[in-house]
N, C-alpha and C positions, 0 to 999 in steps of 0.2 A: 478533384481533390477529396470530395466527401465518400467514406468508405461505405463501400455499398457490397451486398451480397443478393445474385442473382436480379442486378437491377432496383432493387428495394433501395434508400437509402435508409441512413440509422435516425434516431431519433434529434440528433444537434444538427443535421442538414442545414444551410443555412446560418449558423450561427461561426462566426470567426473570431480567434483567439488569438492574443500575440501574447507568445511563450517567454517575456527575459530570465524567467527561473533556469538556477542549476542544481546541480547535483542530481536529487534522488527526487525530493517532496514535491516540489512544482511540477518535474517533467511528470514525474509518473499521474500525476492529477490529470494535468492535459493531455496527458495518451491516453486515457482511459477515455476523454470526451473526443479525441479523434479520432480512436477506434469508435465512436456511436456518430461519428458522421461533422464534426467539427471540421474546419479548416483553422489551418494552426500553421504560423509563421513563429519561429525559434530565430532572435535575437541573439548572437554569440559574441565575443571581443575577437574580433580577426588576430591570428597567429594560433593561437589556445583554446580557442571557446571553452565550451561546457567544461566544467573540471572531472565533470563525470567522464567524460572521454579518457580519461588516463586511469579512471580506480577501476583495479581487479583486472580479470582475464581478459585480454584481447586479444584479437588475430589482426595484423596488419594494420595496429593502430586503433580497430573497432572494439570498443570495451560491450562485455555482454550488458554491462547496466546500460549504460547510453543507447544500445540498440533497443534494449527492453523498456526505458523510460522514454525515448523519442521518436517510435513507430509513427506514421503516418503524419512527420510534421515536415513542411520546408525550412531550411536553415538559410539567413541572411548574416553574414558578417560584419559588423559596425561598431566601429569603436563612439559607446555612448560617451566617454569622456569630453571628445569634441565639438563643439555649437554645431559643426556641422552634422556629426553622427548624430546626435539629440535631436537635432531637425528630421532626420530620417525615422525616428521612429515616435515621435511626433506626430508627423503626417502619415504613417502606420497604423497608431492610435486612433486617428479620427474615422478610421470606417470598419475598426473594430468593435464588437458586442463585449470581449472580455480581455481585459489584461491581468495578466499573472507575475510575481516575481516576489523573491526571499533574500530579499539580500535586511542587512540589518537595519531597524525603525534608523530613518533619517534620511539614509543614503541617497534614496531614489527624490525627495524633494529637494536635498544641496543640488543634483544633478536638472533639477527641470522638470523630473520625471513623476513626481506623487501626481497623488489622486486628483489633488486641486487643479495643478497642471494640465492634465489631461482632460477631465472633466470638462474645463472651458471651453475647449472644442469637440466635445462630445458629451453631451448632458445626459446621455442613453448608459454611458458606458457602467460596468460590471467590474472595477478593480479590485484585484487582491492579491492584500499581501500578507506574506505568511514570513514568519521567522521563529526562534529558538522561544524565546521568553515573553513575546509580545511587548508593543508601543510604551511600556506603563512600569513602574517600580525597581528596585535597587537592580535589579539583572536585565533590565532593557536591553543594554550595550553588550553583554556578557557574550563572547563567540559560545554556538550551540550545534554542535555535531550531535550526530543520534546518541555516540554514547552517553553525552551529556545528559542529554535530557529522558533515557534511558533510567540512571541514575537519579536524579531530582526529582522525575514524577514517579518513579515505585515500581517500573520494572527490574531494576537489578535486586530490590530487597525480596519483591514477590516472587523469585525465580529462588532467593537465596539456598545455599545449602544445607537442612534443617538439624544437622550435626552440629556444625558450628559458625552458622549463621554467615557464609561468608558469602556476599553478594553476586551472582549470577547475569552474566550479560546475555541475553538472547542473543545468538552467535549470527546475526543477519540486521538490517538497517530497519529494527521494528517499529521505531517511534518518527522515522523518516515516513513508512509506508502505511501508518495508522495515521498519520496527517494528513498525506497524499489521496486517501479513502476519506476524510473528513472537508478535503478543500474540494474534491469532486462534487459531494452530498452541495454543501455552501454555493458553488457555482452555479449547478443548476436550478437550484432554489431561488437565486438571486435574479435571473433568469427568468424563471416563473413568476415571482412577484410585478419584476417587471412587465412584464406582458398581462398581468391584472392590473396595471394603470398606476405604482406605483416608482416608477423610473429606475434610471442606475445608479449605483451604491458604490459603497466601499467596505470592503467586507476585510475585516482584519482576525487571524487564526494564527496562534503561537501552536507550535510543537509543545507544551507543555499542556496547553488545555487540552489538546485534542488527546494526548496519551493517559491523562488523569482521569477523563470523561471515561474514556475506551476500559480501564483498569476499572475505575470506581465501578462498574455494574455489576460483577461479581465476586472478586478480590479483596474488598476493603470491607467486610458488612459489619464489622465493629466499628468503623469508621464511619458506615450510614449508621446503621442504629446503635447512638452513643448511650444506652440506658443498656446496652447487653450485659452477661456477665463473663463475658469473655472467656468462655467453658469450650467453645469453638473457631478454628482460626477462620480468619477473616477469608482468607479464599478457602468455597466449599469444594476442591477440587483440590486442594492442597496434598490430600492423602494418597492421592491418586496415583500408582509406581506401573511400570509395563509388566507382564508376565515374562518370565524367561523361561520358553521354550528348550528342548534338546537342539535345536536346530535353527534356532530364530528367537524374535521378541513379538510382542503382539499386545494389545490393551484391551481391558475389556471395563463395562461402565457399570457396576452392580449401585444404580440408582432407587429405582424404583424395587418393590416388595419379590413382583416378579424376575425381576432380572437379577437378584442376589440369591433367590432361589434356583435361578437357571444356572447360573456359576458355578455354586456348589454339586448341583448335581452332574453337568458338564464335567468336572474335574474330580467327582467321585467323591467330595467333600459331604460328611453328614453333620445334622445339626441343624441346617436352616431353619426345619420347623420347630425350633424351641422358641417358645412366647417369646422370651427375651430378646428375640432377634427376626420375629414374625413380620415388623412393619419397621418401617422408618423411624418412627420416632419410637420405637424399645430400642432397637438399633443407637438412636441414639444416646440413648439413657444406658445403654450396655456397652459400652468403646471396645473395655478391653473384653468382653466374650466376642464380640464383634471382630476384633483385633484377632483371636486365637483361632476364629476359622479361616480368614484370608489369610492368616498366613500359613494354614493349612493347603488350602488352593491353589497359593503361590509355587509351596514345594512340588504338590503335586503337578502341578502345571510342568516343572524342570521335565518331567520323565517322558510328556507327551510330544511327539514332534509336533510343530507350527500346523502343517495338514489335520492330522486329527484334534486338536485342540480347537480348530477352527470347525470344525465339523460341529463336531461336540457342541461347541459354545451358538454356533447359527440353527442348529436344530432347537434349542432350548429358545431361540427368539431373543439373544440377549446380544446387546449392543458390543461388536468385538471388530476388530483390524488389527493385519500384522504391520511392522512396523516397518517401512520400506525407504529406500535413502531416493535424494531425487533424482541420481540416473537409473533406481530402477522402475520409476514409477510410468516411464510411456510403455512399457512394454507390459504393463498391467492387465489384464484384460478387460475391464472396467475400461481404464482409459482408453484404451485403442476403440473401444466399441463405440465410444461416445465422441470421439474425435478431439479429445480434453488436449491436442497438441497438435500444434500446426509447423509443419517443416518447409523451407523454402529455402534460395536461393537467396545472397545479398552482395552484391556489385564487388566487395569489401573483405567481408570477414568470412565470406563462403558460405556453406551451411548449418543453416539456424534452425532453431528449436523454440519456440514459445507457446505458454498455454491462452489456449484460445481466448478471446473475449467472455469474462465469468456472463455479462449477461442478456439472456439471452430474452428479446424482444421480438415475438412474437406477430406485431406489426410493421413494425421499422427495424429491420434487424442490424445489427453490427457485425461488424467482424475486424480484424485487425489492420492498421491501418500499412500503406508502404512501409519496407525496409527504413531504419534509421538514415538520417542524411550525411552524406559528407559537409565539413565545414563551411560553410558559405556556399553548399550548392545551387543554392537559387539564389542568390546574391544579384546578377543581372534580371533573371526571369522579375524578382519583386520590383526591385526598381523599377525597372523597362513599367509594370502594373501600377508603378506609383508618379509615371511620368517624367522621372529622371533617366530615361533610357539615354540621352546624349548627352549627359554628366557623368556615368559612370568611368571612363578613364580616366575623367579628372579625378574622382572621387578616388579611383585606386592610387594614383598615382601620388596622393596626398596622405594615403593609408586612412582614408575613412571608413574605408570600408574592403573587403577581401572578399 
């Protein structure tokens, strides 16, 4: 079960998780760790499981998220409702390193299921839980889909449109997958502590801290340094617009002294070298002279097509890319060169397309884990491993399990 390339395993070898998360923020955590070598059994409610199975594109049932969020896990069907399903994963629990799940602060201890629960039988164990608002204050209970909390922690304001301020949704599940990136970092952290002698946890992460955290580092700097004079907006990237080409779009990053120098002359723009706008901070002190040569650039930019524009601007050493949508990005030649996508074969929804495991370990390497599972495909295989292999008919025939 542990994903291995060319024989190597990945770095979580060894280390087994039990997935009850749905949707987007759990699974996609625990793919990430069983693409690096984890073993991972996925919890589902028999008939329906994961709700992610039904959002957005599918072929034959298989949603592209549920395959890209549940690569390399087995799928067990159990309805936790029942004393007898809760016993199932239960004794699941006791020879697991990590438990994951999001469902709202409460749920999972009315059911049997919290930390404490568990714990009793496994003092090693690694739980976490993740949800919208976190365990604590007026919005604990509050249901928290991405665009919620989208909205509440400052991505729809920081996206807004600076005309007339009207709030901008990241058109993708960003505060879903800025969590799912932050409950990975936490697990194996947790993980490592443990193994310096300090046991297993309970490690609690809201969707709202992890998107405020993720914003506040560059986005908010009126809001870190509250003595500014707010002469600057808070994201320094705010001003930041694509070039529009004859034939395309493209960006380019006139940061540094030299690289606004490269721009201008790339795009036949003069001026750069006046004091006023020599370095960064006259630049700064200068908006609007600053202001009257990018938008000199810009225009001039329209006449160039995408090809010499980019020439132009890579000779000069300045930070640039065209702007490319994501079916056209595997046929890129960057990408193809570096194998940035893996194409395969899935029992189900046919052929698939995913980008490779971002990282790349050098000793234990990773790589992506089997195709997503059908519902309850290992439904007997776990059991049969958990000893109930001659209760399973009963069990189905009582619908505890599928």
């Amino acid at each position: 079960m542990s994903a291995t390339i060319n024989g190597v395993s990945g770095p979580m070898q060894g280390v087994r998780i039990l997935d009850l998360s749905i949707a987007a923020t759990g699974p996609l955590a625990v793919a990430l760790l069983a693409d690096q070598g984890a073993e991972v059994i996925k919890v589902e409610r028999p008939g329906i499981g994961d709700i992610g199975r039904w959002v957005g594109v599918s072929v034959n049932g298989m949603s592209a998220l549920f395959l890209a969020c549940n690569r390399g896990k087995r799928s067990i069907a159990v309805d936790a409702h029942r004393e007898e399903g809760r016993d199932v994963v239960r004794r699941l629990a006791r020879d697991c390193d990590v438990v994951v799940q999001n469902f709202r602060p409460g749920v999972m201890d009315r059911l049997g299921l919290g930390y404490d629960d568990l714990r009793a039988e496994n003092e090693g164990l690694v739980y976490v839980s993740l949800s919208g608002f976190g365990p604590d204050g007026p919005y604990a209970d509050k249901s928290a889909y991405d665009t919620v909390i989208q909205a509440y922690g400052g991505f729809g304001a920081n996206q807004a449109d600076p005309a007339d301020g009207t709030p901008v949704f990241l058109r993708q599940t960003a505060a879903d997958k800025v969590t799912a990136l932050t409950a990975a970092q936490a697990i194996t952290a947790a993980l490592f502590a443990r193994e310096r002698g300090h046991g297993g946890q309970h490690v609690e992460l809201s969707m709202l801290d992890a998107v405020v955290s993720f914003l506040w580092a560059d986005a908010a700097g009126n809001e870190v340094l509250l003595d500014s004079d707010h002469s600057q907006a808070s994201s320094f990237v705010a001003s930041f617009r694509p070039f529009r080409f004859s034939d395309g779009w493209g960006i380019a990053t006139p940061t540094g002294d030299a690289d606004f120098a490269g721009i201008c002359r790339a795009l036949h723009v003069d001026g750069y070298d006046d004091p006023r706008v020599a370095t960064i901070g006259q630049r700064i002190q200068h908006r609007e002279l600053m202001s009257e040569i990018m938008d000199r650039c810009y225009r001039n930019a329209a006449t160039m097509t995408t090809k010499e524009a980019m020439a132009r601007l890579e000779a000069e050493r300045v930070p640039c890319g065209v702007v490319l949508a994501p079916a056209e990005l595997p046929d890129d030649p960057h990408a193809r060169a570096i194998g940035l996508f893996v194409d395969r074969p899935h029992p189900v929804a046919g052929r698939t397309r995913l980008p490779r495991h971002p990282n790349r370990f050098h000793g234990t390497p990773a790589g992506l884990g089997a195709g997503a599972p059908a519902l309850g495909e290992h439904t007997n295989e776990v059991l049969t491993e958990l000893g109930l292999g001659e209760r399973i008919a009963e069990l189905r025939d009582a619908g505890v399990v599928g």
